[in-house]
C-alpha positions in Angstrom: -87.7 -36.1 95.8 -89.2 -33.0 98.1 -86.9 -30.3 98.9 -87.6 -27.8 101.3 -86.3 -24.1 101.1 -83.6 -24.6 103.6 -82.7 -27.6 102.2 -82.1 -26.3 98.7 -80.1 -23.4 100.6 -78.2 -25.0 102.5 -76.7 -26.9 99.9 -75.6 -23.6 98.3 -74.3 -22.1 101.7 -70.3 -23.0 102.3 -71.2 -25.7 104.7 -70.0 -28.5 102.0 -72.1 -30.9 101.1 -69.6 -33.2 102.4 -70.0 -32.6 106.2 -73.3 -30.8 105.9 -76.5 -32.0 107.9 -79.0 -32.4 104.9 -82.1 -34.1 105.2 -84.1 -34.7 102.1 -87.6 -35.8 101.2 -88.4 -33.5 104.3 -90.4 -30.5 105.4 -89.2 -30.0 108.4 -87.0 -26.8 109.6 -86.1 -29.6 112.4 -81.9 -30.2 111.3 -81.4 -26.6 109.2 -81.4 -23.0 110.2 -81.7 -20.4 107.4 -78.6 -18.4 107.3 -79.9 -15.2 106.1 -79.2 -15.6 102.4 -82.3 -15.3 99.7 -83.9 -18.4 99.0 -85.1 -20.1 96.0 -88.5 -19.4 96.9 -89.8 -22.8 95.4 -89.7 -26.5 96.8 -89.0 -28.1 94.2 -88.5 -26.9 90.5 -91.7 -26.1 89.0 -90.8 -25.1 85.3 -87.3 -24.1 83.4 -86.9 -21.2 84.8 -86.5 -22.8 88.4 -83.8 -25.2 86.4 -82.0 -21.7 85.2 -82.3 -20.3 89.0 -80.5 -23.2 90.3 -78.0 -23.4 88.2 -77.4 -19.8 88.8 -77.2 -20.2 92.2 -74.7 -23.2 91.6 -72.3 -20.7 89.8 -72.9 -18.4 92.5 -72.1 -20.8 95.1 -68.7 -21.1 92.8 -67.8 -17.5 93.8 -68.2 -18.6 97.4 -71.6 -17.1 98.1 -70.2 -13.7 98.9 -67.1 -12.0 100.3 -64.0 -13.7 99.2 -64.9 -17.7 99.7 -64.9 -19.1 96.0 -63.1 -22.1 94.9 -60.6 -20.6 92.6 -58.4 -18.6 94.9 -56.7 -21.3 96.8 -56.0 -23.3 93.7 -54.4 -20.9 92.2 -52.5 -19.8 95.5 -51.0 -23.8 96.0 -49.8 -24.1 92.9 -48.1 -20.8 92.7 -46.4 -21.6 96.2 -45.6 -25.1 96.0 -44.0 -25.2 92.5 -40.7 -24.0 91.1 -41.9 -20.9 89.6 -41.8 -18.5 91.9 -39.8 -17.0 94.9 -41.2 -15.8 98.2 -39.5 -13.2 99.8 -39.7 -14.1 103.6 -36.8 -13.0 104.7 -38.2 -9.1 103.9 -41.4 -9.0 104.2 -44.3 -10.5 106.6 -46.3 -13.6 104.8 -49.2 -15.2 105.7 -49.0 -19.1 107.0 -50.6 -20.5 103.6 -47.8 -18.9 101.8 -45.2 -19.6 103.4 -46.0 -23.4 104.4 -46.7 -24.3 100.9 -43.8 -22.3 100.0 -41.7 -25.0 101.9 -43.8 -28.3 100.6 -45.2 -28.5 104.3 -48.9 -30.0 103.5 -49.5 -31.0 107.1 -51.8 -28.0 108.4 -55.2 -28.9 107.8 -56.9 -25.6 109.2 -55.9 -23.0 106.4 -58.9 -21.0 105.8 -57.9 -20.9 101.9 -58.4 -24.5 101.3 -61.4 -24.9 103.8 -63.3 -22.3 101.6 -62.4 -24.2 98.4 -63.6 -27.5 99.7 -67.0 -25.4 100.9 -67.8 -23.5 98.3 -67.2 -27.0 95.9 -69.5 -29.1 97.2 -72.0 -25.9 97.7 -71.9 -26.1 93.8 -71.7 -29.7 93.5 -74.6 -29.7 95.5 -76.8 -27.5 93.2 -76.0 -29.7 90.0 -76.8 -32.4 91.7 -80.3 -30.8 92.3 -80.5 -30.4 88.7 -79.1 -33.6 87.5 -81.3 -35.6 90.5 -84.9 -34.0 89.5 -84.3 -34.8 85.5 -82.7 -38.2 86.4 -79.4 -37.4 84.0 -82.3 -36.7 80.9 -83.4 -33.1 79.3 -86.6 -35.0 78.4 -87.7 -35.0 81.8 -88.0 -31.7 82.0 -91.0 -29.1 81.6 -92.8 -28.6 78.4 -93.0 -25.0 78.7 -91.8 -22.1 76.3 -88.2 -22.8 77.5 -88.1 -26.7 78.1 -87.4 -27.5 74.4 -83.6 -24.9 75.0 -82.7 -24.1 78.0 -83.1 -28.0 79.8 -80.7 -29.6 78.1 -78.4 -26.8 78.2 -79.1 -26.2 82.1 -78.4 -30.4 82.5 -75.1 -29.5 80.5 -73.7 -26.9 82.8 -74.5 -28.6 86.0 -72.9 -31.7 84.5 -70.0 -29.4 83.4 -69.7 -27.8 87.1 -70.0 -30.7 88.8 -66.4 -32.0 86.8 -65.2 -29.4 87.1 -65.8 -28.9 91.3 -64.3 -32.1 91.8 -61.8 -31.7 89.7 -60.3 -29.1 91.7 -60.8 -30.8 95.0 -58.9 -34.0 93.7 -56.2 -32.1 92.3 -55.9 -30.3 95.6 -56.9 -32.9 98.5 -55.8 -36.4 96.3 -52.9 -37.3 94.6 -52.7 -37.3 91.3 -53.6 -40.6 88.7 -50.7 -40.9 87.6 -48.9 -41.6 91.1 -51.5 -44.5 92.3 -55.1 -44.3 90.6 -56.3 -47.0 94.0 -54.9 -44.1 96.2 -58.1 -42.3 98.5 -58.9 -38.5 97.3 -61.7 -36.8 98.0 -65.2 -37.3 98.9 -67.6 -38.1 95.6 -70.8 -37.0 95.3 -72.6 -38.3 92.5 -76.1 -37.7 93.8 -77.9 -35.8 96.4 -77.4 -37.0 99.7 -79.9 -39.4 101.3 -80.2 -37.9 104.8 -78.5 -35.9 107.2 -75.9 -38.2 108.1 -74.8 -39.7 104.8 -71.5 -39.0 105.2 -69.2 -41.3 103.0 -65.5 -41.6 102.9 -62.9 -40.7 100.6 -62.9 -42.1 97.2 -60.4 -43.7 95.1 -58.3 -41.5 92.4 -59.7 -43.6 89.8 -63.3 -43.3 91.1 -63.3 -39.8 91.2 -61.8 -39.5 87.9 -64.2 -42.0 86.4 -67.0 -39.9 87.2 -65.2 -36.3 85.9 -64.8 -37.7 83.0 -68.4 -39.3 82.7 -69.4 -35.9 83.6 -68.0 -34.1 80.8 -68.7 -37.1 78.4 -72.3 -35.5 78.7 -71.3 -32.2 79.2 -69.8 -32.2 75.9 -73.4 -34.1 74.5 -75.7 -31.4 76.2 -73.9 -28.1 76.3 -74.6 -25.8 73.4 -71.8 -23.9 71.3 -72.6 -20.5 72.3 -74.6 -18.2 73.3 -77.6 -17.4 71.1 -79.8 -13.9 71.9 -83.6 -14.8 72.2 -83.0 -18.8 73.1 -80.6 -18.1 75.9 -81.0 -16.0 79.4 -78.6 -13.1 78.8 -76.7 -14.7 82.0 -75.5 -17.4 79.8 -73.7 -15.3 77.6 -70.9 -15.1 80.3 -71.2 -19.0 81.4 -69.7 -22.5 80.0 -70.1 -23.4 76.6 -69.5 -27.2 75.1 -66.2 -25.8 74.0 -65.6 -25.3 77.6 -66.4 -29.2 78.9 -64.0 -29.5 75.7 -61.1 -28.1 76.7 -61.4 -29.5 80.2 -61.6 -33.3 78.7 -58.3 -32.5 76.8 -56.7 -31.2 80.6 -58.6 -33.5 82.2 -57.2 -36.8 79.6 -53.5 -35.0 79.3 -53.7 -35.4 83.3 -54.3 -39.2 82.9 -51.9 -39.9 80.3 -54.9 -40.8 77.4 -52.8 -38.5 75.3 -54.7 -39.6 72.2 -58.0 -38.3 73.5 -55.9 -35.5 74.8 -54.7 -34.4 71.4 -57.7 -34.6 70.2 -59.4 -32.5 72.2 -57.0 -30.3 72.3 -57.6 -29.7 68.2 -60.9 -29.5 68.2 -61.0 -26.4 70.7 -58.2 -25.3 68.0 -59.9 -25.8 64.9 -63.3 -24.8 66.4 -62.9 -21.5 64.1 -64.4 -20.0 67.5 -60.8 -19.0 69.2 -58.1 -17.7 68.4 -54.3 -16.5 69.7 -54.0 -12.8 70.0 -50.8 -10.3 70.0 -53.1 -8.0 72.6 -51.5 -10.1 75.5 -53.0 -8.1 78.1 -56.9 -8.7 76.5 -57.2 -11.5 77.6 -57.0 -9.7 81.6 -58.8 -6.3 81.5 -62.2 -7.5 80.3 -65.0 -6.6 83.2 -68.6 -6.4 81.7 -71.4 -8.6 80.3 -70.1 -10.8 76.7 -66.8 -9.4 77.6 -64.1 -12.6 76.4 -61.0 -12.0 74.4 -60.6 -14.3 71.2 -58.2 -16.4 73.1 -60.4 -17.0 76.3 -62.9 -20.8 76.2 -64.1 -20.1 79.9 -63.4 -17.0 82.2 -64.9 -16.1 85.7 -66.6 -13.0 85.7 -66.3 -10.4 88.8 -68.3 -7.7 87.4 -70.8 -8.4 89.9 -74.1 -7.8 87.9 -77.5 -9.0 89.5 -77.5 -12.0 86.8 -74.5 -13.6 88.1 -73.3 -11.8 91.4 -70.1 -13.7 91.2 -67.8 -12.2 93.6 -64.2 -10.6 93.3 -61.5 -13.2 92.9 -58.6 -12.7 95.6 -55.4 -14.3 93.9 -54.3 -10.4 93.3 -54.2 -10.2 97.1 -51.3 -12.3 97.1 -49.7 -12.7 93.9 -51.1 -8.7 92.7 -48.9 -6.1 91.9 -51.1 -3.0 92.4 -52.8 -2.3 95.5 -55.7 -4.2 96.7 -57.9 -1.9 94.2 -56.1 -2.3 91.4 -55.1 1.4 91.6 -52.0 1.2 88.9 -51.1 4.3 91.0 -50.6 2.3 93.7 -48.3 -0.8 94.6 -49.3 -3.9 97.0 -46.7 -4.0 100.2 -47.9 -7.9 100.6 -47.0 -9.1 97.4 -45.4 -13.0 98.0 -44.0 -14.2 95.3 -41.7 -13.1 92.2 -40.7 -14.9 89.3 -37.6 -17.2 90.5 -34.3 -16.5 89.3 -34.3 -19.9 87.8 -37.1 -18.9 85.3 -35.8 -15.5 84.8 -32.4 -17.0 83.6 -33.9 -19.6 81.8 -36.0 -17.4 80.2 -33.0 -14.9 79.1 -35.1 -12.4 80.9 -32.3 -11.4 83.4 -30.9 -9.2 79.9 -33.3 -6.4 79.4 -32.8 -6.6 76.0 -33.9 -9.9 75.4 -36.9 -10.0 77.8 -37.9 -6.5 75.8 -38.9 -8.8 72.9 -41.7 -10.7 74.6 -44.9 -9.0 75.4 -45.6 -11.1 78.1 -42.6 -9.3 80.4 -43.8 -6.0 79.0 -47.4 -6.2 79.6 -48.1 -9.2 82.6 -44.9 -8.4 85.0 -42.9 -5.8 86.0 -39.4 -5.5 86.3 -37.4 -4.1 89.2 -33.6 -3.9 89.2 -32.0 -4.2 93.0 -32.7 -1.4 95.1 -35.2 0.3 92.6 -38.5 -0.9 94.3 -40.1 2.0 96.2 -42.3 -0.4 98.6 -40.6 -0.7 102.2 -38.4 -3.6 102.7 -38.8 -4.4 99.3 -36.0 -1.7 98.7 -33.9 -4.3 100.4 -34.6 -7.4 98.0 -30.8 -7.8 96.3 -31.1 -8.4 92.3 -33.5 -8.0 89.3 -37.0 -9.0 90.5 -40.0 -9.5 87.9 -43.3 -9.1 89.6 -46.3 -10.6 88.4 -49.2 -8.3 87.1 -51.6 -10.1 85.6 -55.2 -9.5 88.0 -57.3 -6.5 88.4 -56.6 -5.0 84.8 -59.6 -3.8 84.4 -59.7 -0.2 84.3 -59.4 1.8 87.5 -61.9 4.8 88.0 -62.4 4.4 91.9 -62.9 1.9 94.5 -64.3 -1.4 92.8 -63.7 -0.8 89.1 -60.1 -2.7 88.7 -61.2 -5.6 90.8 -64.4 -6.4 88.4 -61.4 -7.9 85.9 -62.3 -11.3 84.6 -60.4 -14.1 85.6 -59.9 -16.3 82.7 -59.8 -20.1 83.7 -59.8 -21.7 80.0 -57.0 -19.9 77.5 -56.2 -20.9 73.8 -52.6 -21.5 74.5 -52.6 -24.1 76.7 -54.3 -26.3 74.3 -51.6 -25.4 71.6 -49.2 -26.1 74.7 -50.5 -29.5 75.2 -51.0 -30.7 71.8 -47.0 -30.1 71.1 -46.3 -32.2 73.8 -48.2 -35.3 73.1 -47.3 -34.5 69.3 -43.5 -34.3 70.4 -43.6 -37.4 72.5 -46.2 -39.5 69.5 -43.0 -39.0 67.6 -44.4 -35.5 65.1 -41.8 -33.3 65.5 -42.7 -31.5 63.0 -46.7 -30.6 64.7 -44.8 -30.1 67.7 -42.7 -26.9 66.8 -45.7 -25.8 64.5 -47.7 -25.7 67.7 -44.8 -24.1 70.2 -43.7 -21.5 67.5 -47.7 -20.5 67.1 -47.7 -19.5 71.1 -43.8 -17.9 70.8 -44.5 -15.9 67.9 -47.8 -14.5 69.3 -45.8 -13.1 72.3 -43.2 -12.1 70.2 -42.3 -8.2 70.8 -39.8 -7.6 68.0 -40.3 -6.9 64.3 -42.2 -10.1 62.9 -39.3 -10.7 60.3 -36.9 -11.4 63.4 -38.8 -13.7 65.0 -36.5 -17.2 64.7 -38.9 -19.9 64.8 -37.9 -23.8 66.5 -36.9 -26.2 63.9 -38.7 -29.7 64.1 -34.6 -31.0 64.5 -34.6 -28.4 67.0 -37.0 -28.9 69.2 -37.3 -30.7 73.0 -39.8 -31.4 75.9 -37.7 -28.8 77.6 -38.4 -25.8 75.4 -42.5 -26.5 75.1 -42.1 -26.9 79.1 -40.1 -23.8 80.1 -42.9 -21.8 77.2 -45.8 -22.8 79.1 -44.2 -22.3 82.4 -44.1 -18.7 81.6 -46.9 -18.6 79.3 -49.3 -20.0 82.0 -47.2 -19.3 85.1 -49.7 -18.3 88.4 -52.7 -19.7 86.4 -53.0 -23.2 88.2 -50.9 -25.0 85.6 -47.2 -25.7 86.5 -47.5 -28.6 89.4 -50.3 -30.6 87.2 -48.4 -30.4 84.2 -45.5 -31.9 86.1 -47.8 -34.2 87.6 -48.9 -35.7 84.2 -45.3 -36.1 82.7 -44.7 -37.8 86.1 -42.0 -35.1 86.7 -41.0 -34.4 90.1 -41.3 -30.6 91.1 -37.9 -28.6 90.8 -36.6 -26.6 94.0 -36.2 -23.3 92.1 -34.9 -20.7 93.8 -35.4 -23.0 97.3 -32.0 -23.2 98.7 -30.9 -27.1 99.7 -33.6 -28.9 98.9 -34.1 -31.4 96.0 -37.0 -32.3 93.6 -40.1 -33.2 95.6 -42.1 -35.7 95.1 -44.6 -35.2 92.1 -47.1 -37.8 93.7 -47.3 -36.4 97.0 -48.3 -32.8 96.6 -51.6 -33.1 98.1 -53.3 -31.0 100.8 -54.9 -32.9 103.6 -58.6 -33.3 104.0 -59.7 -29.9 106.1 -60.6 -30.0 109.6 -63.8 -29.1 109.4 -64.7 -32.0 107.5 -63.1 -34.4 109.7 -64.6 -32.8 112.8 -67.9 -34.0 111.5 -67.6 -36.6 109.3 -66.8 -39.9 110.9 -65.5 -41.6 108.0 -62.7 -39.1 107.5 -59.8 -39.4 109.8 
């Protein structure tokens, strides 16, 4: 199969691959323009390092192919909004229409830029592994016998593999309803191959289709992907990009999702007993990391923002929303638009409404920040009756001018949530015992008191409750809370929502963007 330049970049622009005019086996300039971003310079790969440029450019496309596009942001954003975590503070402040309709569980608006750029900037990157995956026909050995075929093929075949799960993972948990609602149910569109012309346009897929294929996906992932990085085999790019132990973790999210619990466990303990990870007391580590091989112990898979020339990954803008600091990161400076709090519901929960007790986790010391009523300096804010805890987790790094903070990692894959998920599929397999083993590891880490106070949870002890409300503040604003309750077929608390009652866990979906449905006919 031929690919011309344009071709090749288009599929990386934030078009999407899913309404995008693509004509392969061409030549011709005839359908595409060039959009004035860099080509590949090649028309089809010509040795490994063309397999290495793609794939970089797939990880690039990721980020959203410059300004503030990527993928991750509006993931992060919908879950934050839509589940009972946090509280948005509309009656004070002025909040964007994202916010506040997802706030309220309206899913009807299908022009929000947020979610347009995540469905773009998906199947930009779906449609760079697909490249890959298309020209080696799913086998390393069809590579190049040159002096990097033999490593960097199958590792290359891995990651577009791996990013090609994980794009359309996060398009069916945000556009499809989740598999454990109605697996026949349409989601998204699937693209298993490179598109056949310019107007192969296919429908939406079935839940179970889509999640056949992400878990085929990582099935080789997991087969191809190496360990780690290793200096002299690898491109020093790599060093900051998805290891096996990455496609790892995801199968144990991925399997937890579809209620395979057993796979999901085991997973689950394989990233734990890898020897390669580990839980740290430096909470905040995991959050302030900004240059090249920069990963705390606890972190499988982070995005990097540092923006060197190997990866050019571009500034994640959750902390535009969610952020406590200005939109620098200056820690001298607070955000006036930050939307959401920790609820009230959480806080009490939590004990974290007594100072005292909320002094002995490290997680309210070092990832939030607490404001008693009429303490907060920003305007309107001031007026906000009661404690308030703030989120602080994004642009950690350290600030020394404009676009230092900002270069802060984002991590996407952290230690916990594995021992999170194991105690739950360990609790409800009947071993009670595994289950507090695995909940007190996470509490004590983030315990802030002297170690021989720490009380730990009893096997007789210990419920689905306490490992939920632990990784509802251990993961809380990290894409977690609404797909956990999705998996336990849980429907999604109000919180601090006034008159409302528990919305439906199988219907928080986002509808399919309008810019997909304005060219594609066989979307409605």
């Amino acid at each position: 199969m031929i690919y011309n330049n344009k071709t090749i970049l288009s599929l990386l622009t934030t078009l999407g691959i899913g309404s995008m005019l693509l004509v392969a086996s061409c030549n011709s300039d005839e359908f595409l323009e060039d959009n004035g971003t860099n080509t590949f310079g090649f028309t089809e790969p010509r040795n490994s390092e063309d397999f290495e440029t793609i794939i970089e450019g797939a990880y690039y496309s990721m980020s959203g192919e410059g300004g503030f596009r990527g993928m991750l942001n509006a993931p992060v954003l919908f879950s934050a909004f839509t589940s009972d975590e946090g509280w948005l503070p509309d009656e004070y402040i002025n909040v964007s229409d994202d916010a506040r309709q997802w706030y309220n569980r309206d899913f009807t608006d299908r022009t929000l830029s947020q979610p347009e750029r995540t469905w773009s900037a998906a199947y930009a990157t779906i449609g760079a592994t697909n490249l890959i995956i298309d020209f080696l026909q799913g086998d390393p050995a069809n590579g190049f016998d040159d002096r990097n075929g033999e490593a960097w093929t199958p590792r290359v075949l891995g990651e577009a593999y791996f990013l090609r799960a994980f794009s359309h993972y996060q398009l069916a948990r945000m556009f499809g309803p989740p598999p454990t609602a109605d697996p026949s149910a349409p989601s998204i569109i699937l693209r298993a191959k490179t598109p056949e012309g310019a107007f192969d346009n296919p429908g939406l897929a079935s839940v179970q289709e889509v999640y056949d294929l992400i878990v085929s996906d990582l099935n080789r992932a997991m087969e191809l992907l190496p360990e780690a990085f290793v200096e002299g085999r690898d491109p020093l790019a790599y060093e900051d990009r998805a290891t096996r132990w990455a496609a790892v973790f995801m199968a144990a999210e991925v399997n937890f999702m579809l209620n395979n619990f057993e796979l999901a466990e085991q997973y689950a303990t394989e990233v734990i007993e890898s020897g390669r990870f580990e839980l740290q007391e430096d909470i905040l580590d995991a959050w302030d990391d900004n240059s090249l091989g920069a990963q705390a112990p606890e972190v499988i898979w982070q995005y990097v923002g540092y923006n060197r020339n190997q990866q050019r990954w571009k500034p994640i803008i959750i902390h535009r929303y969610l952020g406590f600091t200005d939109a620098n990161g200056n820690p001298d400076r607070v955000s006036t638009e930050q939307r959401l709090s920790l609820s009230d519901v959480l806080v009490e929960n939590l004990g974290w409404n007594n100072p005292d007790v909320a002094a002995l986790d490290k997680r309210h010391n070092e990832l939030y920040v607490r404001i008693e009523a009429g303490e907060d300096s920003r305007p309107n804010y001031d007026q906000i009756p009661g404690l308030r805890i703030w989120p602080n987790k994004w642009y950690r790094a350290e600030f020394s001018g404009w676009g230092t903070a900002s270069t802060a990692s984002l991590p996407l894959m952290r230690l916990p949530e594995m021992y999170l998920t194991r105690a739950t599929v360990r609790l409800l397999n009947g071993n009670s015992q595994g289950a507090a083993d695995d909940l007190n590891a996470v509490k004590r880490r983030a315990w802030a008191g002297d170690a021989s106070a720490f009380v730990p949870v009893s096997a007789s002890e210990i419920t689905e409750e306490m490992i939920a409300l632990e990784r509802m503040i251990e993961l809380a604003f990290e894409d977690d809370r609404i797909y956990y309750l999705q998996a336990m077929q849980m429907d999604i608390p109000p919180g601090e929502r006034i008159a409302t009652s528990p919305f439906p866990y199988g219907q928080v979906e986002l509808p399919i963007p309008q810019t997909e449905a304005d060219i594609n006919p066989n979307v409605e």
